[in-house]
TIKE-197241 format. One record per residue (C-alpha): x negated, z, y. Coordinates in steps of 0.5 Angstrom, whole numbers, plus 2048, in hexadecimal, padded with zeros to 3 digits. Each point is the difference from the previous one (the first is absolute). Example, Ala and Ser with C-alpha at 12.3 -4.5 7.8 and 13.67 -1.06 7.14 Angstrom:
<sites>
7E78107F77FE7FE807
</sites>
This chain:
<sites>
8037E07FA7FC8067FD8068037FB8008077FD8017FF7F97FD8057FC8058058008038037FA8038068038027FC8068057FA8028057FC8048067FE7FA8047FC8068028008088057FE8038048008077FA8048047FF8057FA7FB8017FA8028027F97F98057FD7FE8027FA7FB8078027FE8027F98078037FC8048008078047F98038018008088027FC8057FD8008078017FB8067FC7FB8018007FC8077FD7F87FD8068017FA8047FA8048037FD7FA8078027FD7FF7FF7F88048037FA7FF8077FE7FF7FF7F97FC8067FF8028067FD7FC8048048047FD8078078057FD7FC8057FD7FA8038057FD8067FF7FE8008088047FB8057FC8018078067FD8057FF7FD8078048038068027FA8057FD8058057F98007FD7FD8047FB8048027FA8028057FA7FF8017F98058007FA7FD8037FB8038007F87FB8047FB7FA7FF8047FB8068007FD8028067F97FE7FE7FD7FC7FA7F97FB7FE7FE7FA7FE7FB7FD7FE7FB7FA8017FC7FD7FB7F97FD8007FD7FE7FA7F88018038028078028058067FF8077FF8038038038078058048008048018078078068018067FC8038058038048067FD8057FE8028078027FD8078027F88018017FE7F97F88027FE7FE8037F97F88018027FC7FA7FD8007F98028007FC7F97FE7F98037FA8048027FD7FF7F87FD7FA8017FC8018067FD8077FC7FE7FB7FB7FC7FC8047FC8048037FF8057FA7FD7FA7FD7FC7FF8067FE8087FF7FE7FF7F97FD7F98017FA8048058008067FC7FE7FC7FB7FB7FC8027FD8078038028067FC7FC8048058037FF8068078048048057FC8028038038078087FE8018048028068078007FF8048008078088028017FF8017F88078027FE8018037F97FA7FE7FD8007FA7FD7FA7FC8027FC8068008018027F97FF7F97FE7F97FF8047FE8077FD8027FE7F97FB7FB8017FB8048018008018098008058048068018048018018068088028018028008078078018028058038068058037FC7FE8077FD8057FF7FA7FF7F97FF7F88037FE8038057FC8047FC7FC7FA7FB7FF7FC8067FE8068027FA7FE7F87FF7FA8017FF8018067FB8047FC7FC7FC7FA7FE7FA8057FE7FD7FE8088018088027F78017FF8007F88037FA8008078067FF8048018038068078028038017FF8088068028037FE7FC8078027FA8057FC7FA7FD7FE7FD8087FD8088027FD8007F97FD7FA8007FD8018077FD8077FE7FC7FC7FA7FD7FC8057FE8058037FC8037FA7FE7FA7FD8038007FA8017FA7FC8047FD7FB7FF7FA7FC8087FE7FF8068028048078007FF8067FF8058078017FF8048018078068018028047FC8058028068047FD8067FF7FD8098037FA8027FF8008087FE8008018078067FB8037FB7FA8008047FA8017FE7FA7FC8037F88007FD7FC7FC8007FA8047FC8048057FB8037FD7FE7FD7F97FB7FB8027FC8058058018057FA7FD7FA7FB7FA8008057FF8078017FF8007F87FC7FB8007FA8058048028057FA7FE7FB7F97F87FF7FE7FB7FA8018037FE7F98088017FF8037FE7FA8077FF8028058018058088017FF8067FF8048078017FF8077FE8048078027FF8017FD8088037F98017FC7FE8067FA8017FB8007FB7FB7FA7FD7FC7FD7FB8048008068067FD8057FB7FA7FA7FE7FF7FE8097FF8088017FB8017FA7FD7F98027FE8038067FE8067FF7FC8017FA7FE7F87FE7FC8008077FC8067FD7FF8017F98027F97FE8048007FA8077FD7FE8078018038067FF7FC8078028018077FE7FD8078047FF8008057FA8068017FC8048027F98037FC7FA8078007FF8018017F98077FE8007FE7F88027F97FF8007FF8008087FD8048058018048047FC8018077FE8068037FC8018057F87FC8017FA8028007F97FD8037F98017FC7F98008017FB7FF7FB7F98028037FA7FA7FE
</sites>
């Protein structure tokens, strides 16, 4: 499992009974989590005294209690090579807060991967395309390591608030460039023109509307859309990320899609595994989602 250890602003102190007790910077939240299937003590302080309790409706979705909670607030997350990031959090729909902490470890690795080419040839531009680009965390850690950035998202406001990210972490002047589009439209429009990227970041929902309705199921459309991009990277890509938050889509998927994809052409190396965040409270890990790599030769 590729675990995201880094944090300092950051962590999971317990879980228990199909919830998750979190420390976001000053502030304590208990949010749901479905893989939680274990009943354990509560002995953390923070299960009595939360300053956010997101409770789930037995009909579906849920509301959020607050006690003391500003409507917004910032954390930080620090690299030693490099400047820090900062990303606003706020409690919006179904128990989310705008940033998806497991995610650290894959902006370490392809970071470094980044600074690893930029270092061997210090005149070259290295082109990343980040798809269904939410708040911003990956695009601020790829131009924090030194790429352009292509950002590309359906949701007006989601862009907006990547943007206020980019802002706070000193990336506001960074070569990132922000699309308010449908990923698959997009992506057949730079086939058109010929434009290529030398990686590419993919982080699709399970369901999910275009700005025009659009409607995408992942099962249905994530492997046709993997070989579409494929027509949009250089002769000589660096890597290829994608991540999943779907049951069906576990790591060996992740790895026999990229595997016929992209090793057939390019070459290079698939790897895939579940990520997860450390539980401060006893040692173990805590699994949250997968994600497949592909490392160009």
């Amino acid at each position: 499992m590729w675990i995201a250890e880094n944090w300092n602003d950051y962590e999971v102190i317990d879980t228990s009974s199909g919830e998750k007790l979190e420390r976001w910077g000053d502030y304590i939240l208990v949010r749901p989590d479905p893989q939680v299937i274990w009943d354990t003590p509560k002995n953390a302080v923070g299960w009595r005294k939360p300053n956010g309790h997101y409770h789930r409706s037995a009909k579906g979705g849920g509301e959020w209690e607050f006690f003391y909670l500003p409507e917004e607030w910032s954390i930080r997350y620090e690299r030693i090579s490099e400047a820090g990031l900062t990303f606003h959090l706020k409690p919006f729909s179904f128990k989310h807060t705008g940033l998806f902490p497991e995610q650290a470890v894959n902006w370490d690795w392809f970071s470094s991967i980044i600074k690893g080419a930029l270092k061997n040839n210090p005149k070259r531009s290295i082109k990343v395309l980040n798809l269904f680009a939410y708040t911003g965390g990956a695009t601020l850690s790829a131009a924090a390591a030194g790429a352009s950035v292509t950002h590309v998202d359906a949701s007006k406001g989601m862009v907006a608030w990547a943007k206020e990210n980019a802002a706070a972490s000193g990336l506001g002047d960074a070569p990132i460039r922000w699309l308010v589009d449908d990923c698959m439209k997009f992506v057949e429009r730079e086939i058109r023109r010929g434009n290529r990227y030398d990686a590419i970041i993919m982080d699709p929902p399970s369901y999910g509307r275009g700005p025009k309705g659009e409607i995408w199921k992942i099962e249905d459309a994530i492997f046709p859309f993997l070989m579409l991009t494929t027509e949009i990277l250089n002769d000589n890509p660096l890597f290829f990320l994608i991540n999943s938050y779907t049951t069906g889509l576990q790591p060996a998927v992740l790895s026999y899609m990229m595997e016929t994809a992209l090793v057939p052409k390019f070459g290079g190396v698939v790897e895939s595994s579940e990520i997860g965040l450390p539980v401060s409270s006893n040692g173990l890990v805590l699994p949250c989602g997968a994600s497949g790599r592909w490392i160009g030769k």
